[in-house]
C-alpha positions as CSV (number, residue, x, y, z in Angstrom):
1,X,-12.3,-0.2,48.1
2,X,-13.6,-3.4,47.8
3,X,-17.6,-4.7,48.5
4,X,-17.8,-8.3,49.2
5,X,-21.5,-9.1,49.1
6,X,-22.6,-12.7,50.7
7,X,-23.3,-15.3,48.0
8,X,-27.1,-15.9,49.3
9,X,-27.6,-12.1,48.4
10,X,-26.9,-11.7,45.2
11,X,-29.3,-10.7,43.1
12,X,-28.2,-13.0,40.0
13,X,-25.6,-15.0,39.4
14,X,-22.7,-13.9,38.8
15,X,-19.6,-15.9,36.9
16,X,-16.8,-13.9,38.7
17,X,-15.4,-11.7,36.1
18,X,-15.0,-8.1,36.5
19,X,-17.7,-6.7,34.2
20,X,-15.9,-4.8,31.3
21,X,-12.6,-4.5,32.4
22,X,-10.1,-3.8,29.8
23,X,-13.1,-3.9,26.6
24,X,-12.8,-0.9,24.7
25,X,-15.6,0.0,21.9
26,X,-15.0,-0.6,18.6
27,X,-16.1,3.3,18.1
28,X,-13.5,4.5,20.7
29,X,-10.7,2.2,19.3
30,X,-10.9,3.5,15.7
31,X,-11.1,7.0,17.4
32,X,-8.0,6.4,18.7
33,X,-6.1,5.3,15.5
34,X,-7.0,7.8,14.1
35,X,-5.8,10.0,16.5
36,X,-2.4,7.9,16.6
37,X,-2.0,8.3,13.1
38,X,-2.6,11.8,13.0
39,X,-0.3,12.0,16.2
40,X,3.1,10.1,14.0
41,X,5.9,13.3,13.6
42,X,6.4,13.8,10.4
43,X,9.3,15.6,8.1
44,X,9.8,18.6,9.3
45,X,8.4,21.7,7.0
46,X,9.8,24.4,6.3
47,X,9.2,27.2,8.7
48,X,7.0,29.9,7.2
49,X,7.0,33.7,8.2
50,X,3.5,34.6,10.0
51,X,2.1,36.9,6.8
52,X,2.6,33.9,4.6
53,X,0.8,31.2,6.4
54,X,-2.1,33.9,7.3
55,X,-2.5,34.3,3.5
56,X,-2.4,30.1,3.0
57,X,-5.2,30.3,5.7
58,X,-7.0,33.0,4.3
59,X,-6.9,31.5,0.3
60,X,-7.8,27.8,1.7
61,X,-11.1,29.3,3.8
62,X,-12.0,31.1,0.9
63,X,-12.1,28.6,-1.5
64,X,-12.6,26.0,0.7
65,X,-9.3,23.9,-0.2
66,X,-8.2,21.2,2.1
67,X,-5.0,22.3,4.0
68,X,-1.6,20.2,5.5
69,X,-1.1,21.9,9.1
70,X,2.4,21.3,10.9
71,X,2.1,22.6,14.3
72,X,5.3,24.6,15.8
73,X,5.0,22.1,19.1
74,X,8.2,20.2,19.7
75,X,7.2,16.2,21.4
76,X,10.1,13.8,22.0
77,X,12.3,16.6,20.2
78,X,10.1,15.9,17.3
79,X,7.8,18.4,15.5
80,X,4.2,17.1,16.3
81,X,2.0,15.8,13.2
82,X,1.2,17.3,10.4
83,X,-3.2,17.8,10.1
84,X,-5.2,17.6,6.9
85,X,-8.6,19.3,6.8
86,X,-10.8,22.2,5.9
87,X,-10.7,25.3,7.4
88,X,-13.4,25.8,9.0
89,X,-13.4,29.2,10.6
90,X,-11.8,31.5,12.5
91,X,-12.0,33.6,15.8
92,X,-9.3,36.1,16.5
93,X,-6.0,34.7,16.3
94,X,-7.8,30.5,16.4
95,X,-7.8,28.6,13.7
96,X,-10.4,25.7,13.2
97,X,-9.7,23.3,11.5
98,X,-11.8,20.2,10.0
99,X,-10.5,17.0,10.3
100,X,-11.6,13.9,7.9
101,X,-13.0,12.3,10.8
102,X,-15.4,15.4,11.6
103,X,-14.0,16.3,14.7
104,X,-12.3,19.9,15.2
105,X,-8.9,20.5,16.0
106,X,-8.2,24.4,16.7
107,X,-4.8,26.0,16.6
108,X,-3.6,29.3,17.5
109,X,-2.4,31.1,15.1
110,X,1.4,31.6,16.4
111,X,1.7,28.0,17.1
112,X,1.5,27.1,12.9
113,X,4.8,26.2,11.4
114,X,3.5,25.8,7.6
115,X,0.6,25.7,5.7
116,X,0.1,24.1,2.2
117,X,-2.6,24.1,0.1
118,X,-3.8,20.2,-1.2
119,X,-5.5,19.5,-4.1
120,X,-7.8,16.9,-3.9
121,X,-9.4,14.2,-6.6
122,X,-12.3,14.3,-7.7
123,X,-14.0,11.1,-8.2
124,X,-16.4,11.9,-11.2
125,X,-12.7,13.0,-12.5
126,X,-11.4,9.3,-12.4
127,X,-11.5,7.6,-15.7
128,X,-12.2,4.3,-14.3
129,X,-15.4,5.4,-12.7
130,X,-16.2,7.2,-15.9
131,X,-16.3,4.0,-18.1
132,X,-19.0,1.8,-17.5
């Protein structure tokens, strides 16, 4: 649908362009790389037997280890991306998971194809930061 609105009654005047069409924020663009990055298949992991990757769940909550997550979803007959985050809780047979962004991304349980512990830097463990 389309308003044309006579010229003597606009209320300012306008230059003709379609306000905002086709500008996207500089928040929502790097929200969306992100997303495509995390989104990129990846080598597929060997699948792991439900007690195992319960146990990998369960060990990287408690200690509060980051995680690699490959989700069992097949896209363009490719295993979808792999997630790196903190668990950050769990609710019956969901598993939340902390992204590095901040957001949440929450799997069930029976959808996980492998779990693997990461083990991250430190910085104060650097020796280039150590030497002033």
């Amino acid at each position: 649908m389309e308003r044309i609105v006579p010229r003597e009654k606009w209320l300012y005047d306008d230059r003709g362009m379609i306000k905002w069409m086709g500008w996207i924020l500089s928040d929502h663009s790097a929200y969306m790389e992100g997303e495509s990055q995390q989104a990129q298949p990846r080598e597929v992991k060997p699948e792991m037997p439900a007690n195992e990757v319960s146990a990998n769940l369960q060990s990287a909550w408690e200690s509060g280890q980051t995680v690699l997550i490959q989700s069992d979803t097949l896209e363009n007959n490719c295993f979808t991306a792999e997630y790196r985050g903190t668990v950050a809780g769990y609710q019956g047979d969901q598993i939340y998971l902390q992204l590095a962004n901040d957001s949440i991304k929450f799997f069930h349980l029976d959808e996980i194809r492998y779990v693997e512990g990461l083990t991250t830097e430190k910085w104060w463990a650097d020796d280039a930061t150590a030497s002033h």
